[in-house]
C-alpha positions as a Markdown table, in Angstrom:
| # | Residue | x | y | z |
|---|---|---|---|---|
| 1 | Unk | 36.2 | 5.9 | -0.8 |
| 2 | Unk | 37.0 | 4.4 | -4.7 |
| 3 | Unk | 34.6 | 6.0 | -6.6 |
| 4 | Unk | 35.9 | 3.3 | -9.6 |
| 5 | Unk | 34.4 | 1.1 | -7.1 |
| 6 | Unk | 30.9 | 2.8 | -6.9 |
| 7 | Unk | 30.5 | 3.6 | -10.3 |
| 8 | Unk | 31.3 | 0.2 | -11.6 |
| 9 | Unk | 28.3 | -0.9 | -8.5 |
| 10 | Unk | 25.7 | 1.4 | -10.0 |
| 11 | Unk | 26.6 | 0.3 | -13.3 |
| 12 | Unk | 26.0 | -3.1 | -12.0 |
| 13 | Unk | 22.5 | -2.7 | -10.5 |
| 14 | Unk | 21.4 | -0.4 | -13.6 |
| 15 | Unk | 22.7 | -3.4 | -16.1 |
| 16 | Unk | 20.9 | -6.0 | -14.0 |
| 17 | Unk | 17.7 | -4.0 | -13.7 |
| 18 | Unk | 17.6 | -3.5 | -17.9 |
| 19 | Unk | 18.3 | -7.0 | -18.2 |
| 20 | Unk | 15.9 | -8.5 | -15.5 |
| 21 | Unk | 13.1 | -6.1 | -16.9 |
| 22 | Unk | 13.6 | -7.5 | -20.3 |
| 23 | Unk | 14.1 | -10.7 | -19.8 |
| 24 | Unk | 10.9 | -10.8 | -17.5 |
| 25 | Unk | 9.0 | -9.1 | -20.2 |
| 26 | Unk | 10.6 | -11.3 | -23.0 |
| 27 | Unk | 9.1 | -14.6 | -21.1 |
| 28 | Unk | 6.4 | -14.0 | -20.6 |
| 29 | Unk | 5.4 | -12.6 | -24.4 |
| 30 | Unk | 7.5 | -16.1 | -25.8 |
| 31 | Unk | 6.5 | -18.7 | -23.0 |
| 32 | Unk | 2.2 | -17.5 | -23.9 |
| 33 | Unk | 2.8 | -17.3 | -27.7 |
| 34 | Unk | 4.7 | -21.1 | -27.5 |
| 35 | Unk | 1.2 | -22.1 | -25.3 |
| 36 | Unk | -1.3 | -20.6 | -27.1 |
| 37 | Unk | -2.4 | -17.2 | -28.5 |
| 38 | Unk | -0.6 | -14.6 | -27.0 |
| 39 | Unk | -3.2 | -11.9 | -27.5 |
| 40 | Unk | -5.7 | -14.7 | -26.0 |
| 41 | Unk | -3.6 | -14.9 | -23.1 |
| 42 | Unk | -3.1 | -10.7 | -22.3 |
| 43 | Unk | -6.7 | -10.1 | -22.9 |
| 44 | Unk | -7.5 | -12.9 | -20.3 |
| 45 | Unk | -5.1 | -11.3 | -18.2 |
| 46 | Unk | -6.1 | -7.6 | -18.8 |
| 47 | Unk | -9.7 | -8.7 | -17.8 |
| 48 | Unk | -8.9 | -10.6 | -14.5 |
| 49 | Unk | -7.8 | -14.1 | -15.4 |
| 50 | Unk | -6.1 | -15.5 | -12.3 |
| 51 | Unk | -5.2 | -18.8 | -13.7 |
| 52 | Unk | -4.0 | -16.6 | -16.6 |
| 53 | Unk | -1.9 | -14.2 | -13.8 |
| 54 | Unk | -0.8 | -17.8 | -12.1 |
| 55 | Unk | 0.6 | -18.9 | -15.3 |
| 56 | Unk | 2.7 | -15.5 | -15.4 |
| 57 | Unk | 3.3 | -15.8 | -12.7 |
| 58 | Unk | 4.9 | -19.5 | -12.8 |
| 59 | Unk | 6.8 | -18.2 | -15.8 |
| 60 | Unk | 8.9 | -15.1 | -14.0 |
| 61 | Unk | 9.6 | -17.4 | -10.8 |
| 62 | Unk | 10.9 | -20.2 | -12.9 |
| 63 | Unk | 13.0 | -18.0 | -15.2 |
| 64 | Unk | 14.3 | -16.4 | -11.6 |
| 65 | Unk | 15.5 | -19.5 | -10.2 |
| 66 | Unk | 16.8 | -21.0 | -13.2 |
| 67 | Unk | 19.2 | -17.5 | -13.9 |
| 68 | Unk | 20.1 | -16.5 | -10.5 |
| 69 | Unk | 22.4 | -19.1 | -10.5 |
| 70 | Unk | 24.3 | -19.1 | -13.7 |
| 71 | Unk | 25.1 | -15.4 | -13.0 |
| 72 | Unk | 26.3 | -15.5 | -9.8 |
| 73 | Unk | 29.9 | -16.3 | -10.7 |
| 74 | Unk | 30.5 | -13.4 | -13.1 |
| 75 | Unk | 28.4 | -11.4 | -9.9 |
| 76 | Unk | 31.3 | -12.5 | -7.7 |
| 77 | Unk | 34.0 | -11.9 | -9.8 |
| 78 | Unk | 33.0 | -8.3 | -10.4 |
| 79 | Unk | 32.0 | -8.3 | -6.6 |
| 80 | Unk | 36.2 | -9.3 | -6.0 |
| 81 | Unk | 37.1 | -6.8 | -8.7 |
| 82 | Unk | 35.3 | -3.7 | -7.2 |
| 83 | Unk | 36.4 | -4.3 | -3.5 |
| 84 | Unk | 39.8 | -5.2 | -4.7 |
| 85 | Unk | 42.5 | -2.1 | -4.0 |
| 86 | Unk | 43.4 | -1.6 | -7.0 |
| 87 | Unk | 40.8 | -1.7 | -8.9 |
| 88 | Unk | 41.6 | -1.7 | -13.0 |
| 89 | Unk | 38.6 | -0.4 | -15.2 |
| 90 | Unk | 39.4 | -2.8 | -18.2 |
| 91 | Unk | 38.7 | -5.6 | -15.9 |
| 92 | Unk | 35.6 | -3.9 | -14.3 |
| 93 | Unk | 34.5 | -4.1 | -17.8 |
| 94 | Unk | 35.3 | -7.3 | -18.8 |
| 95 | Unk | 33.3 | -8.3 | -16.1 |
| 96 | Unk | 30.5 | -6.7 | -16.6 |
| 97 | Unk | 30.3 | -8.2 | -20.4 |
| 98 | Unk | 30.8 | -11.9 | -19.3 |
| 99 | Unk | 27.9 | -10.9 | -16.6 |
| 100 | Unk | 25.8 | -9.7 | -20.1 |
| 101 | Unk | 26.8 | -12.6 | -22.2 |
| 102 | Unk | 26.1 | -15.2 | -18.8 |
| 103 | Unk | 22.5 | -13.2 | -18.9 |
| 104 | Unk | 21.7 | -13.9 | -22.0 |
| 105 | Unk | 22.8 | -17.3 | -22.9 |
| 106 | Unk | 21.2 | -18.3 | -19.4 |
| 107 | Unk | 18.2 | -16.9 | -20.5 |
| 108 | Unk | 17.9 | -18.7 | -23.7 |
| 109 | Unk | 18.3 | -22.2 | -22.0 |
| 110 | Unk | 16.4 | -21.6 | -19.1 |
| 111 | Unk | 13.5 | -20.2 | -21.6 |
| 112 | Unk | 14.5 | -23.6 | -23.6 |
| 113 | Unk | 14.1 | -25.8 | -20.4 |
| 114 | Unk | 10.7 | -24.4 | -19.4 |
| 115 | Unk | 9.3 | -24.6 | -23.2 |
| 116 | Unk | 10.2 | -28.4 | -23.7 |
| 117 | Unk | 8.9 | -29.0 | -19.8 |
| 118 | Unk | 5.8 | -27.2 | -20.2 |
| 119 | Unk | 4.9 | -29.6 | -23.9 |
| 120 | Unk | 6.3 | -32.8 | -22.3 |
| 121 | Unk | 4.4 | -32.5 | -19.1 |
| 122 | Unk | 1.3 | -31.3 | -21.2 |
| 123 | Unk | 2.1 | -34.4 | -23.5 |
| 124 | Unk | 1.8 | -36.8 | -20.3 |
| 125 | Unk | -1.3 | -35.0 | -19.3 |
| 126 | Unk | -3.2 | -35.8 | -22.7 |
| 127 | Unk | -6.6 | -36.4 | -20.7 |
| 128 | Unk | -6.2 | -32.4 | -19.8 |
| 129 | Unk | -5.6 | -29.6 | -22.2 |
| 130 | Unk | -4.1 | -27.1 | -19.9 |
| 131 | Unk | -3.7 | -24.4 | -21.8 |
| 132 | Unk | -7.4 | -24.2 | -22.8 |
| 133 | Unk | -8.2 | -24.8 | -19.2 |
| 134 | Unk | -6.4 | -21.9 | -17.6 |
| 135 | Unk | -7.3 | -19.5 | -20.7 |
| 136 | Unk | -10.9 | -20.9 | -19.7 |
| 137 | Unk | -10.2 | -19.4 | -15.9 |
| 138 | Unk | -9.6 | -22.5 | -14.2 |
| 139 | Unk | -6.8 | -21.9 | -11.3 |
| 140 | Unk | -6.3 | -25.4 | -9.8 |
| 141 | Unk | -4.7 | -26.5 | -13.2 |
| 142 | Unk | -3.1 | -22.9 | -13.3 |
| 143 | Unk | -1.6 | -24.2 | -9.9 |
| 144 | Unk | -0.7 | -27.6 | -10.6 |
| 145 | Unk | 1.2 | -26.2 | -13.8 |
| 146 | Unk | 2.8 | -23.4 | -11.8 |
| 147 | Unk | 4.3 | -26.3 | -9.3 |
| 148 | Unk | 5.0 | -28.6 | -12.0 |
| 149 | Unk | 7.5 | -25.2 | -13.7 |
| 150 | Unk | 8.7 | -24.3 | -10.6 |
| 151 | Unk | 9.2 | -27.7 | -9.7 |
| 152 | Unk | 11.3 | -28.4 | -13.0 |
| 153 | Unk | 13.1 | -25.1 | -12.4 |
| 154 | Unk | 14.6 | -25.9 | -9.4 |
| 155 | Unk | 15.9 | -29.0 | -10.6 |
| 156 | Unk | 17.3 | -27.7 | -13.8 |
| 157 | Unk | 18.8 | -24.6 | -12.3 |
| 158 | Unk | 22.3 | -26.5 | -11.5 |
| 159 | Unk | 22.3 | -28.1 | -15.0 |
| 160 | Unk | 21.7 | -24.5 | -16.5 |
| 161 | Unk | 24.5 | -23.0 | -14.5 |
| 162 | Unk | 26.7 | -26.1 | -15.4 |
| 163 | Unk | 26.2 | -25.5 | -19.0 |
| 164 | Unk | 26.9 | -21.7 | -18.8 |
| 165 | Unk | 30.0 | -22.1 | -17.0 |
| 166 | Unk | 31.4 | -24.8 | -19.2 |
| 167 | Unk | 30.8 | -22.5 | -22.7 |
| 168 | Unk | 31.3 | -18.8 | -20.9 |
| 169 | Unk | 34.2 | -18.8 | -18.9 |
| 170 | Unk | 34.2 | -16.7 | -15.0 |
| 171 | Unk | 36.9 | -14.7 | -16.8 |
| 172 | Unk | 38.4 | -13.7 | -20.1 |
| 173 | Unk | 41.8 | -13.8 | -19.2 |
């Protein structure tokens, strides 16, 4: 048993956790203060908004597909670095920071990508103000905006990953 190996795994999940929490938390306070009034949009979802919960909701699965991705490399390399036999701490570490700095610069683009999405397709939509709509309780244009993110998402996801690996490298050395 390499108890190196275990640690640097718990570390792992507890770093991922912090940073998924946050990041979860962080998009969806940004993405309703860029879309409207973000005390609008918690009261409406405090008092039972769906379309309101649906728009969340398209937020948290969009920001998840677009950052699984761009992480996974630094995820393998720690993955090949913890099962390894000799497993060196300094690399361990270095791992887990390019997995932090991978984190956070793919959540600034794919926070970027959804935010110019969301006002272009509300710009091509001019006949319907979705925002007001959905703060106003209506859930099919909650939906259709939730497909239209997740939609965008999934198709972006490879150009976020792209762009993280080309300015954060899989390893330091």
């Amino acid at each position: 048993m390499n108890y190196l190996s275990i640690i640097s795994s718990l570390v792992y999940l507890l770093l991922l956790l912090v940073l998924s929490c946050v990041s979860v938390h962080a998009t969806c306070r940004l993405l309703s203060k860029f879309n409207g009034n973000r005390a609008e949009f918690y009261s409406g979802l405090v008092s039972g908004n769906r379309a309101i919960g649906l728009c969340y909701l398209g937020y948290i699965i969009s920001m998840t597909i677009m950052m699984k991705n761009s992480i996974s490399s630094g995820m393998s390399n720690l993955q090949s670095l913890i099962y390894s036999d000799d497993v060196i701490y300094e690399a361990v570490v270095e791992a887990l920071t390019l997995i932090c700095m991978q984190f956070i610069l793919s959540f600034a683009l794919s926070l970027l990508v959804i935010y110019i999405s969301s006002k272009l397709y509300q710009r091509l939509t001019d006949e319907i103000q979705e925002m007001e709509e959905i703060s106003n309780g209506n859930e099919a244009v909650a939906l259709v905006y939730v497909a239209v993110l997740i939609s965008i998402s999934t198709i972006m996801s490879s150009g976020v990953d792209m762009l993280v690996s080309g300015i954060i490298p899989h390893r330091m050395h």
